[in-house]
C-alpha atoms as an extended CHARMM CRD file, in Angstrom:
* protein
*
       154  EXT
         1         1  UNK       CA              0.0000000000        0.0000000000        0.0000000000  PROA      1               0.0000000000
         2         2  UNK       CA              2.5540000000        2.5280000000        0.6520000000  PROA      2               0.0000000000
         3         3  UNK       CA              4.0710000000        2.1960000000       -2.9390000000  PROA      3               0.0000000000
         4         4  UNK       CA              0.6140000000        2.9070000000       -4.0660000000  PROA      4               0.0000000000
         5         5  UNK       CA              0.4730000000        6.0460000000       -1.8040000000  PROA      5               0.0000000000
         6         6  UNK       CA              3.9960000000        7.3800000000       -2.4480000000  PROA      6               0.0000000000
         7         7  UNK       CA              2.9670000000        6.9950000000       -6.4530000000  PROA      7               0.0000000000
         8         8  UNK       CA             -0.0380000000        8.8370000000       -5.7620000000  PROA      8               0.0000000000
         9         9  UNK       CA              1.3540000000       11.6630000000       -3.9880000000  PROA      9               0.0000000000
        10        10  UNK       CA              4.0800000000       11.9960000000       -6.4300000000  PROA      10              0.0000000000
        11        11  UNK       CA              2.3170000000       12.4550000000       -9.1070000000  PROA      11              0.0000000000
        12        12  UNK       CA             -0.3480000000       14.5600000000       -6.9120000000  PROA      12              0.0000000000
        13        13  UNK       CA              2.6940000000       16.8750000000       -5.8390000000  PROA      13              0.0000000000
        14        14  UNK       CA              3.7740000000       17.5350000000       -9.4920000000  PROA      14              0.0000000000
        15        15  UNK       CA              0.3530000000       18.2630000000      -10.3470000000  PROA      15              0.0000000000
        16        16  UNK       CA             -0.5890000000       21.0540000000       -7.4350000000  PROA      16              0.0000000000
        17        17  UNK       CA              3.0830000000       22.3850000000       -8.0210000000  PROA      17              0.0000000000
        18        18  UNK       CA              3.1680000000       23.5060000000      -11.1090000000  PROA      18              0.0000000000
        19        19  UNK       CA             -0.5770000000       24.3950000000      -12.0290000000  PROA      19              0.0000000000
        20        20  UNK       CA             -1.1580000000       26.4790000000       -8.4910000000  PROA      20              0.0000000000
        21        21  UNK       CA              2.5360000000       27.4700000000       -8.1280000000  PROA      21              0.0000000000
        22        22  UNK       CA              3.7400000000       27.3540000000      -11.5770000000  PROA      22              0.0000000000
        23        23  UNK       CA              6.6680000000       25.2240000000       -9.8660000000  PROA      23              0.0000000000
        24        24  UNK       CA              7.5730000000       22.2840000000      -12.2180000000  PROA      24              0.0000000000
        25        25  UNK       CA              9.1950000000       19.5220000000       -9.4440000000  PROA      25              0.0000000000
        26        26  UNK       CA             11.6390000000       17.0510000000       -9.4020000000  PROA      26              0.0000000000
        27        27  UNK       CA             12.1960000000       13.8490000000       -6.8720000000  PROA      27              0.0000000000
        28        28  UNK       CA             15.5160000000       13.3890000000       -5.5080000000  PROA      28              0.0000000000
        29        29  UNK       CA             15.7020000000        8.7060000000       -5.7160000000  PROA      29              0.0000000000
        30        30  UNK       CA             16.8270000000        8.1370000000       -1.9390000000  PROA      30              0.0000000000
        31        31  UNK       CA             14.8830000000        9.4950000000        0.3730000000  PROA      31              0.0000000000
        32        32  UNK       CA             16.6030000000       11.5490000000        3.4410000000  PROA      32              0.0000000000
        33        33  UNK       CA             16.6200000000       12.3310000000        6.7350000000  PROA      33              0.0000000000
        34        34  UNK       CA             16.4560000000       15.6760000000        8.4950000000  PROA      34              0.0000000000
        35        35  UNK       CA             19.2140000000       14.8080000000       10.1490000000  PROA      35              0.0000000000
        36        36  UNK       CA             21.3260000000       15.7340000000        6.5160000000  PROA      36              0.0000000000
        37        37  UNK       CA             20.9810000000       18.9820000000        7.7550000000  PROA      37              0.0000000000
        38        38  UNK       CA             21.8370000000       20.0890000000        3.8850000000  PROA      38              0.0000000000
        39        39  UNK       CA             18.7630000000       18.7800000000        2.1360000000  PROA      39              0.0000000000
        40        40  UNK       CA             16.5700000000       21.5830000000        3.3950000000  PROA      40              0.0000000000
        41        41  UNK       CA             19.1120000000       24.5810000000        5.6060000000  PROA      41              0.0000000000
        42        42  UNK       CA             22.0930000000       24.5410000000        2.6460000000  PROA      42              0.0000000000
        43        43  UNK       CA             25.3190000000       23.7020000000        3.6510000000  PROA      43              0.0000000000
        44        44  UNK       CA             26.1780000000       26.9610000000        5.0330000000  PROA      44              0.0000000000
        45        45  UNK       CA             23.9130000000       28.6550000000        6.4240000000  PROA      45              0.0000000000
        46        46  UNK       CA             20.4380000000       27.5810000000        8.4030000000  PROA      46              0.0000000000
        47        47  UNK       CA             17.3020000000       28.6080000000        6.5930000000  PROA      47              0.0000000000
        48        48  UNK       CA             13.8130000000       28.9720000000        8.5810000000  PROA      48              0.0000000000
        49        49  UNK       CA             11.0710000000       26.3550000000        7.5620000000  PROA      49              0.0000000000
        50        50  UNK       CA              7.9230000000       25.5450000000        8.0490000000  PROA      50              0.0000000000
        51        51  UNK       CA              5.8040000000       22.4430000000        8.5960000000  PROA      51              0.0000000000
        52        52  UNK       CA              2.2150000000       20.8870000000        8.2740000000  PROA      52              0.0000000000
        53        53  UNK       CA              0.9420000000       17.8370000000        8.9030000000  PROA      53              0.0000000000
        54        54  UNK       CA             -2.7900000000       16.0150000000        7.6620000000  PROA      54              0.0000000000
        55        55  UNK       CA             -3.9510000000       13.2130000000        9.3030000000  PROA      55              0.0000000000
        56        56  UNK       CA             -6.1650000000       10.6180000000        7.1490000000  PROA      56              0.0000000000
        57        57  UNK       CA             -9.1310000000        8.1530000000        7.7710000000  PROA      57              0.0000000000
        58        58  UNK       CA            -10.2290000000        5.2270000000        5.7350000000  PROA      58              0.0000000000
        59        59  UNK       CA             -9.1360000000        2.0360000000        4.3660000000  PROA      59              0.0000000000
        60        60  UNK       CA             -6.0490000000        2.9980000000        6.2140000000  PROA      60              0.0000000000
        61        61  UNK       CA             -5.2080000000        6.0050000000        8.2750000000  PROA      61              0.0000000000
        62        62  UNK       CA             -1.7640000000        7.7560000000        8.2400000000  PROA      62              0.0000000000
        63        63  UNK       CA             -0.7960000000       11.5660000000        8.1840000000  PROA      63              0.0000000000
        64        64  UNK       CA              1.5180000000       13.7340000000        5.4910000000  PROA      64              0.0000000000
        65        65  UNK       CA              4.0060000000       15.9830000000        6.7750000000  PROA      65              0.0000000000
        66        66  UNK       CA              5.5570000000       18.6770000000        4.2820000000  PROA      66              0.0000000000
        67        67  UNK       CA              8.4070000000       21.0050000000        5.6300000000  PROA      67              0.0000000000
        68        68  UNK       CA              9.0410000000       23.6750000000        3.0680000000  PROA      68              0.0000000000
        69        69  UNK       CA             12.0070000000       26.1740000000        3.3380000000  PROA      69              0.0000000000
        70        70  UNK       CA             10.0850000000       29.9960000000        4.6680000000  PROA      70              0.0000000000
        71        71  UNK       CA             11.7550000000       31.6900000000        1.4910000000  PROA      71              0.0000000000
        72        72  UNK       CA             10.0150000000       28.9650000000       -0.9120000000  PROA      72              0.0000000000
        73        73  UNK       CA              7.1690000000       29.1310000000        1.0830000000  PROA      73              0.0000000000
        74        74  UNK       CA              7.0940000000       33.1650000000        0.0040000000  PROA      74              0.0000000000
        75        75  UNK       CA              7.4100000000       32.7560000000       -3.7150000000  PROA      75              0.0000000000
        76        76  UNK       CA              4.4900000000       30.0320000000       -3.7470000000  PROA      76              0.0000000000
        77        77  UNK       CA              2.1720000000       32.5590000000       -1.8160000000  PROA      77              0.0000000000
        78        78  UNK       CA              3.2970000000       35.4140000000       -4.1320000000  PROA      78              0.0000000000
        79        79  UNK       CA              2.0150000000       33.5060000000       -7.0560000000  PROA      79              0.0000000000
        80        80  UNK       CA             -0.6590000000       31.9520000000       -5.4090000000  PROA      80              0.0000000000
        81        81  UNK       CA             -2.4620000000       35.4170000000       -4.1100000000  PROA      81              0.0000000000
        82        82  UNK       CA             -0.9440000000       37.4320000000       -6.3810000000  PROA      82              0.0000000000
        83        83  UNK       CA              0.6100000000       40.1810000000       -3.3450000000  PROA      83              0.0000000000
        84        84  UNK       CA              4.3610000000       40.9260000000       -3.4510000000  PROA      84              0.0000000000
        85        85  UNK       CA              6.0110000000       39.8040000000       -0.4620000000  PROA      85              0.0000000000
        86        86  UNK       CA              5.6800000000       42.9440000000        1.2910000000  PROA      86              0.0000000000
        87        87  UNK       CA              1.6520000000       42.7740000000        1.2710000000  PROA      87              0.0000000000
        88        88  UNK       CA              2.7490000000       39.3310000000        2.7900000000  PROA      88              0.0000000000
        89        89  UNK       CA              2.0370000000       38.4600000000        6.8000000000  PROA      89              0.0000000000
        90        90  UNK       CA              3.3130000000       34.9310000000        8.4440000000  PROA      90              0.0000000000
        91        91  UNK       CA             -1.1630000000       33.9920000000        7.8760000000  PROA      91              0.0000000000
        92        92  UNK       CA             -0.3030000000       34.0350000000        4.7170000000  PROA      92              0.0000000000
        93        93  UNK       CA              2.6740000000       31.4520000000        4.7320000000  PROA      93              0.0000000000
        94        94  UNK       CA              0.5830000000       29.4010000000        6.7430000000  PROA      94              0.0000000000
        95        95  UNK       CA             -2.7860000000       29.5140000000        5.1810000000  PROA      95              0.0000000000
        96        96  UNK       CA             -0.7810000000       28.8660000000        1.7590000000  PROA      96              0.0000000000
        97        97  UNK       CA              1.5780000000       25.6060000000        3.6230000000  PROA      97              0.0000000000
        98        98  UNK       CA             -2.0030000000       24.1100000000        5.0220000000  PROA      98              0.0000000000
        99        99  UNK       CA             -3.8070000000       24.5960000000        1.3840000000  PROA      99              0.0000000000
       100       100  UNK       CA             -0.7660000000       22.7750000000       -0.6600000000  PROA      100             0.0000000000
       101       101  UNK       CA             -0.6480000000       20.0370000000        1.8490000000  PROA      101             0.0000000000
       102       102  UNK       CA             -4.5860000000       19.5830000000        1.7520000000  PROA      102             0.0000000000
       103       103  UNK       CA             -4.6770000000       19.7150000000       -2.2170000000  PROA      103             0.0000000000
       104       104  UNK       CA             -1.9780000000       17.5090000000       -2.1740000000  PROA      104             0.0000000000
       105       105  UNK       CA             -3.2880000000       14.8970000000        0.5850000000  PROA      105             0.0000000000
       106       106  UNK       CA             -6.7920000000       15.0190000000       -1.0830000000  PROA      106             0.0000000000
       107       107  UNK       CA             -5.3190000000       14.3730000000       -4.6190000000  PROA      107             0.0000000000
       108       108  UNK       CA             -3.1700000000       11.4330000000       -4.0020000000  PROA      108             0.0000000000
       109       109  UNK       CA             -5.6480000000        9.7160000000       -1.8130000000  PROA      109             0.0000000000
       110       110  UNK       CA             -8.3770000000       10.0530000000       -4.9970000000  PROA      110             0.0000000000
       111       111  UNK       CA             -6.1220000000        7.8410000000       -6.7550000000  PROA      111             0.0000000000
       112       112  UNK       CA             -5.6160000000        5.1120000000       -4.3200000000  PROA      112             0.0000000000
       113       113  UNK       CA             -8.9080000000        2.9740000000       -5.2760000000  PROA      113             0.0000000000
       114       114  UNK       CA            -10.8000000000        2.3500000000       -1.6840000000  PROA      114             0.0000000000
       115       115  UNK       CA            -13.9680000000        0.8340000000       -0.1160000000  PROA      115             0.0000000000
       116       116  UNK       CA            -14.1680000000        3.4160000000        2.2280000000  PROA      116             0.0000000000
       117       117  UNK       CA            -13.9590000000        6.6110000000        1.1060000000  PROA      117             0.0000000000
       118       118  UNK       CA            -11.1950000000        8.5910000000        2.7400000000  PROA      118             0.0000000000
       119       119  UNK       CA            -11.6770000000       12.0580000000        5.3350000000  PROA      119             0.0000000000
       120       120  UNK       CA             -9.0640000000       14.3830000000        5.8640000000  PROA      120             0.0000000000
       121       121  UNK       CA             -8.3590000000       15.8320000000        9.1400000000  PROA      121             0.0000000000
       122       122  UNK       CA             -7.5420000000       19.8300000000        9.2490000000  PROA      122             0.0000000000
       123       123  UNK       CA             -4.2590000000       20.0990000000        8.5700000000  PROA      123             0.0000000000
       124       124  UNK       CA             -2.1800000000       21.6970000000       11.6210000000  PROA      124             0.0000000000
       125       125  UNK       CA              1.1550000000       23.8540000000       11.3720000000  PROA      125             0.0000000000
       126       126  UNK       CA              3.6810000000       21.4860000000       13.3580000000  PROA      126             0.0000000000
       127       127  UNK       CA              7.1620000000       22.6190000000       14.6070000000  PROA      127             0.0000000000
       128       128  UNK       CA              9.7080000000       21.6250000000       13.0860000000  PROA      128             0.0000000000
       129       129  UNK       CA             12.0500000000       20.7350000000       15.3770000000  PROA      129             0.0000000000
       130       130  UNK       CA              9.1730000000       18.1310000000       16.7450000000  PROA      130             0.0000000000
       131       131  UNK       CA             10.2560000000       15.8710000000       14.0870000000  PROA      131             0.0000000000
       132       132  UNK       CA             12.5350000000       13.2400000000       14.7300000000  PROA      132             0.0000000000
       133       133  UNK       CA             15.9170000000       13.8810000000       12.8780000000  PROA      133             0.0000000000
       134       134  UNK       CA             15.8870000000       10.1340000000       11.5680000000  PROA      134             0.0000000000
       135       135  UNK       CA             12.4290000000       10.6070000000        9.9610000000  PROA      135             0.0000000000
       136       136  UNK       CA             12.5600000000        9.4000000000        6.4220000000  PROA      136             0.0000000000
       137       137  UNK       CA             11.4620000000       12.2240000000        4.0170000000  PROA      137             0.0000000000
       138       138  UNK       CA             10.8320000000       12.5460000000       -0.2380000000  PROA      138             0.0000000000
       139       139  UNK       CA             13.0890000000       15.4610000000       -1.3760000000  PROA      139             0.0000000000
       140       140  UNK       CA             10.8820000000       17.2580000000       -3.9740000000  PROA      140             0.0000000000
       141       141  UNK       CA             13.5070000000       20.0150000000       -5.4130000000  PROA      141             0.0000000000
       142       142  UNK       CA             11.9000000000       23.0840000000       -7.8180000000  PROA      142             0.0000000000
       143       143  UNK       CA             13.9440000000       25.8080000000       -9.4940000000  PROA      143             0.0000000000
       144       144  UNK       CA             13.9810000000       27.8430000000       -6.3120000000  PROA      144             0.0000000000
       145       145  UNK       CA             14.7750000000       25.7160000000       -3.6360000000  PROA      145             0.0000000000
       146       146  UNK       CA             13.6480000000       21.7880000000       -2.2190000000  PROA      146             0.0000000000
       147       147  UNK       CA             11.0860000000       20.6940000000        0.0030000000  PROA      147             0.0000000000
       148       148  UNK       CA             10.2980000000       17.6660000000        1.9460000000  PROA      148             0.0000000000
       149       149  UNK       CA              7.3010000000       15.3850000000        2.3290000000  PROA      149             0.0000000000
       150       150  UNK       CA              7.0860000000       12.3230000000        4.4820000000  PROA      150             0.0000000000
       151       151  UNK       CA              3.7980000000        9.5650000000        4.7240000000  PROA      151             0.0000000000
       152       152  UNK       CA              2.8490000000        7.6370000000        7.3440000000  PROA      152             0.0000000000
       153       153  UNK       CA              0.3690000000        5.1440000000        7.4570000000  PROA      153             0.0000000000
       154       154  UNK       CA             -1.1440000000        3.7940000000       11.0250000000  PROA      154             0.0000000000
């Protein structure tokens, strides 16, 4: 099942990225771990984040976390309310971080054929250092900057 899922939200990420964001995506192969502290800060220098996580009921439950880099996070909610950044307040960020997750969440689980259909929680903002540093994560790079995303099914 989780091959089915990580498909599904593959393909689901591409497709929110680049027709809400106008971000095409790539997928790094190996998965990481937070703990390569370069995958998301750079090697030099520490850059903010900031996380979400959905929870999911159904066939199977499980929860998506995506940590996206604050100055990413900026250019997606540029282009997806069409402010500059200076119109821009922290709501913003976060209101834009829960809606990606949520379109993505929704749109990979419509592809996973189910008896039950599945309900998505509300997704919450989550801090970042709450993760454990040994939590397995998809690298999704764009043009700008990468992002992580991480499934887990109950």
């Amino acid at each position: 099942m989780m091959k089915i899922l990580t498909t599904a939200m593959m393909t689901s990420i591409s497709e929110v990225m680049e027709t809400m964001f106008y971000l095409p995506v790539e997928f790094v192969e190996e998965p990481g771990t937070l703990i390569q502290s370069q995958i998301l800060n750079g090697k030099d220098k520490l850059k903010p984040n900031m996380a979400c996580q959905l929870a999911f009921t159904g066939d199977f439950s499980g929860s998506l976390t995506l940590l996206i880099p604050k100055e990413l996070l900026y250019e997606m909610t540029e282009s997806f309310m069409g402010e500059s950044r200076e119109d821009l307040e922290d709501a913003h960020l976060t209101g834009t971080l829960t809606e990606t997750l949520n379109m993505i969440c929704g749109n990979a689980l419509s592809r996973v054929d189910s008896k039950k259909p599945f309900e998505l929680d509300i997704p919450k903002m989550i801090d970042e250092s709450s993760i454990p540093k040994t939590q397995m994560f998809t690298i999704v790079e764009t043009p700008q900057s990468m992002m992580a995303i991480n499934i887990t099914i109950d």
